[in-house]
C-alpha positions in Angstrom: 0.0 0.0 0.0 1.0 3.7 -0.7 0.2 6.9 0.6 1.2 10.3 0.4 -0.2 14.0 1.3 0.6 16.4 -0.8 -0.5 20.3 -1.8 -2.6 20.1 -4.9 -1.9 22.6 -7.9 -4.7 24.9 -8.8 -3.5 24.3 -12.6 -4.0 21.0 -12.6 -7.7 20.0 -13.2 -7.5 16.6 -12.0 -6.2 18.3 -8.2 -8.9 20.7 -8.7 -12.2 17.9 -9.4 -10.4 15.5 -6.9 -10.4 17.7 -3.7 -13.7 19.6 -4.9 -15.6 16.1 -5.3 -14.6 15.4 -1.8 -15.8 18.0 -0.5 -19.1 18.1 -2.2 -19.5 14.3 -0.3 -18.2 14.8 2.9 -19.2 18.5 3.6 -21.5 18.8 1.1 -23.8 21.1 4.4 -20.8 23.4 4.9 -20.4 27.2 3.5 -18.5 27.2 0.8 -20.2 24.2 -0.7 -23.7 25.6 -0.1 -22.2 27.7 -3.0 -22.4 25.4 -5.4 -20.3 23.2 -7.1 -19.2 25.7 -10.0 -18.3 28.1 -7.4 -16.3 25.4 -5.3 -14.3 24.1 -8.2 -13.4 28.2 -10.1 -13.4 30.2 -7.0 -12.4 28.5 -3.9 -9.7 26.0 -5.4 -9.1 28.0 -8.5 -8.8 31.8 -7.4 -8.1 31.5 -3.8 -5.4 29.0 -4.3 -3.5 31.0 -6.5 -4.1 34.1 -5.0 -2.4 32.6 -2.0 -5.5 33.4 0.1 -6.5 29.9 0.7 -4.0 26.1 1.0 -5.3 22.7 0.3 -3.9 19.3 0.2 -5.0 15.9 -0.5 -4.4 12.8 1.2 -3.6 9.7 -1.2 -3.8 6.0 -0.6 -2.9 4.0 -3.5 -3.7 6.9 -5.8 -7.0 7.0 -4.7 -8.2 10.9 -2.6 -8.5 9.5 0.6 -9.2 13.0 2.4 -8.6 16.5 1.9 -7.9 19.9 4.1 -8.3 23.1 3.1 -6.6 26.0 5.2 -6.0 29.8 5.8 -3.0 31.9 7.5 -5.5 34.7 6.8 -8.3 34.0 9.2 -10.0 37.7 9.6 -9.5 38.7 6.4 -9.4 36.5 3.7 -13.0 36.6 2.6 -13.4 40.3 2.3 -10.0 40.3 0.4 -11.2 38.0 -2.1 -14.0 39.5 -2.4 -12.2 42.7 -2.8 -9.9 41.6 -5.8 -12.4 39.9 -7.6 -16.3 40.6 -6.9 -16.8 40.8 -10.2 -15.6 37.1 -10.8 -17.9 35.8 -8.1 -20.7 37.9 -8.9 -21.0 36.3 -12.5 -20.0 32.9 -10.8 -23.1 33.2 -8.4 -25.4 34.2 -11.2 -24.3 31.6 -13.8 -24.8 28.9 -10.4 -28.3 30.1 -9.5 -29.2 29.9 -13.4 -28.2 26.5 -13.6 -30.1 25.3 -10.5 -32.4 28.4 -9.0 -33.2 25.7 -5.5 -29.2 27.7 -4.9 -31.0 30.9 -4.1 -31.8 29.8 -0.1 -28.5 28.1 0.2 -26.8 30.8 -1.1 -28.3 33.5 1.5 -27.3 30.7 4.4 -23.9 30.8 3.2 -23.5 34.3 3.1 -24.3 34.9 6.1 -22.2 32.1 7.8 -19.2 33.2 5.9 -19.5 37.1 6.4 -20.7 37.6 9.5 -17.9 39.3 12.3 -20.0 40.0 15.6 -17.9 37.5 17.3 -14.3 37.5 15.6 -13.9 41.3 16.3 -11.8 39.9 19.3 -9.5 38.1 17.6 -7.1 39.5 16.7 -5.4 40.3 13.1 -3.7 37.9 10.6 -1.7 36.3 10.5 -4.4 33.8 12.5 -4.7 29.9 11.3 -7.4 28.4 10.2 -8.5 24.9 9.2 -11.6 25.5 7.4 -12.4 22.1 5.6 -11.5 18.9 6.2 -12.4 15.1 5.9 -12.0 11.4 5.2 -13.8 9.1 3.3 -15.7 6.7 5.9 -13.4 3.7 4.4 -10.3 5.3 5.4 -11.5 5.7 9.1 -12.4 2.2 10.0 -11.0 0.2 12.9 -9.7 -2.3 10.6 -7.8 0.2 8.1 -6.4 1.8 10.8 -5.2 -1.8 12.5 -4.3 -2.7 8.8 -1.8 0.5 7.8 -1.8 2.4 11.0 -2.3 5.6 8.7 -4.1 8.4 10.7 -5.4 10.3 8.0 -7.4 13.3 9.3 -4.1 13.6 12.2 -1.8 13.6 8.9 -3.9 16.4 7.6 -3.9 18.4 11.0 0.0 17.9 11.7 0.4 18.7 7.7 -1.0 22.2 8.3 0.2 22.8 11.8 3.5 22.4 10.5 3.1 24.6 7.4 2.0 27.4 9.8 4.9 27.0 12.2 7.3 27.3 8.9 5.7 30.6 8.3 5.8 31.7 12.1 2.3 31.6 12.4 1.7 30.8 16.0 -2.2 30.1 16.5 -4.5 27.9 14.7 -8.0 27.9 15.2 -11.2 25.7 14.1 -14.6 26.9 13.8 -16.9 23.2 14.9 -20.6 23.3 14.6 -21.7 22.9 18.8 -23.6 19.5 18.3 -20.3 17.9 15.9 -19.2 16.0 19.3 -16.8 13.6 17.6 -14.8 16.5 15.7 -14.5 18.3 18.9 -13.3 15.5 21.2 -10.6 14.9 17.8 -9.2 18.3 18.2 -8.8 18.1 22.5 -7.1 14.6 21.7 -5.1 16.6 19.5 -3.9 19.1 21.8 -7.4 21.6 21.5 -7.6 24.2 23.9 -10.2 26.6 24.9 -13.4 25.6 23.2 -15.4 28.8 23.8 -18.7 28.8 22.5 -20.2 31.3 20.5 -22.7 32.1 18.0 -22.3 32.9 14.0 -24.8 34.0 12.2 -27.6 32.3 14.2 -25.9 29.1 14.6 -24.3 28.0 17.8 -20.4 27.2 16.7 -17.5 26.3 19.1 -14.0 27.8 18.7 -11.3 25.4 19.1 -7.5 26.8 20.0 -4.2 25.6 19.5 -0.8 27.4 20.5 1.4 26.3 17.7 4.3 27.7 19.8 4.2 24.2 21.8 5.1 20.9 20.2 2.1 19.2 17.7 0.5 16.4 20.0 0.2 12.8 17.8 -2.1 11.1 20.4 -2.9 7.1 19.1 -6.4 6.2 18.6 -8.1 9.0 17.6 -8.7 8.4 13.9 -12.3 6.3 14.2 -13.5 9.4 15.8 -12.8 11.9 13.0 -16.4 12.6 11.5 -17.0 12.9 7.7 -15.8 16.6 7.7 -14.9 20.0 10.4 -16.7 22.7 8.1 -16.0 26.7 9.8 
């Protein structure tokens, strides 16, 4: 058996439909996939990829996408500066979207005002902040028996692959955003070293913040794996 995790190349169209169809069927619920598929694919792991505003990386077990995470060192600010530099783009995106399927109207309003709102972030801070803000493994990746088999921890590969990306470019916090009733994502992250988990509310919905201090060494805990749900959306 082989694996590998790796940063996917927003020129390359097979990276591009890999990690997007992964997302669509493990966090198909979340923000940015309430967008729309289109959107997903051109925007998110097109435009913010090479803008710089957004990472992602796939996780690969005998070639097959086995999981994905997609992250930010640009917590506070990286929506409103993509929207900045290219409203234009994702104006015509979300109007091509809602032509091809108008049942994206309702969805679309949700997700705006998940991904926009800022009541509770004004105390955190300013960039550079880490965020996780997708990840997941496919359900035959998590099993007992595959991770007896190959001892591969996928979604703890993903989390230590980031953490140590933001410790290379001296960022020192990382934070996740975990919907309050996701219990197995949030006992995950405290096996992983998780501090804080202050509750809060976004945009209606009752979230949990999840710290880590990347200024201490990353924890790699055994037996967490089974627990890692489908997806962590923010």
């Amino acid at each position: 058996m082989r694996s590998r995790l790796r940063e996917i190349d927003a020129a390359n169209r097979h990276d591009v439909a890999a990690i997007t169809g992964l997302h669509l069927e493990l966090l198909g619920h979340g923000p940015m996939a309430r967008l729309g598929e289109l959107f997903l694919q051109r925007f998110c792991y097109g435009v913010l990829l090479r803008d710089g505003l957004m990472r992602a990386a796939l996780f690969e077990v005998d070639g097959r996408p086995a999981g994905f995470v997609a992250y930010t060192s640009r917590s506070i600010t990286f929506h409103r500066e993509a929207i900045r530099r290219h409203w234009a783009y994702v104006a015509w995106l979300i109007a091509l979207s809602v032509v091809r399927d108008p049942r994206l109207v309702a969805r679309l309003l949700k997700a705006a005002r998940l991904m926009f709102s800022r009541r509770a972030e004004l105390d955190l801070g300013r960039d550079p902040l880490g965020e996780v803000l997708a990840i997941g493994v496919l359900p035959e990746y998590r099993t007992p028996e595959f991770l007896h088999r190959t001892g591969l921890r996928i979604g703890e590969e993903l989390i230590v692959h980031v953490m140590s990306y933001f410790r290379s470019v001296g960022v020192d916090r990382l934070r996740m955003v975990v919907e309050a009733h996701n219990k197995p994502a949030l006992l995950f992250y405290h096996r992983l070293g998780g501090r804080g988990f202050e509750p809060y509310e976004h945009a209606g919905e009752p979230m949990i913040h999840v710290w880590f201090d990347l200024r201490e060494p990353a924890d790699r805990p055994a037996e967490v794996e089974t627990r890692l749900p489908g997806a962590t959306p923010r």
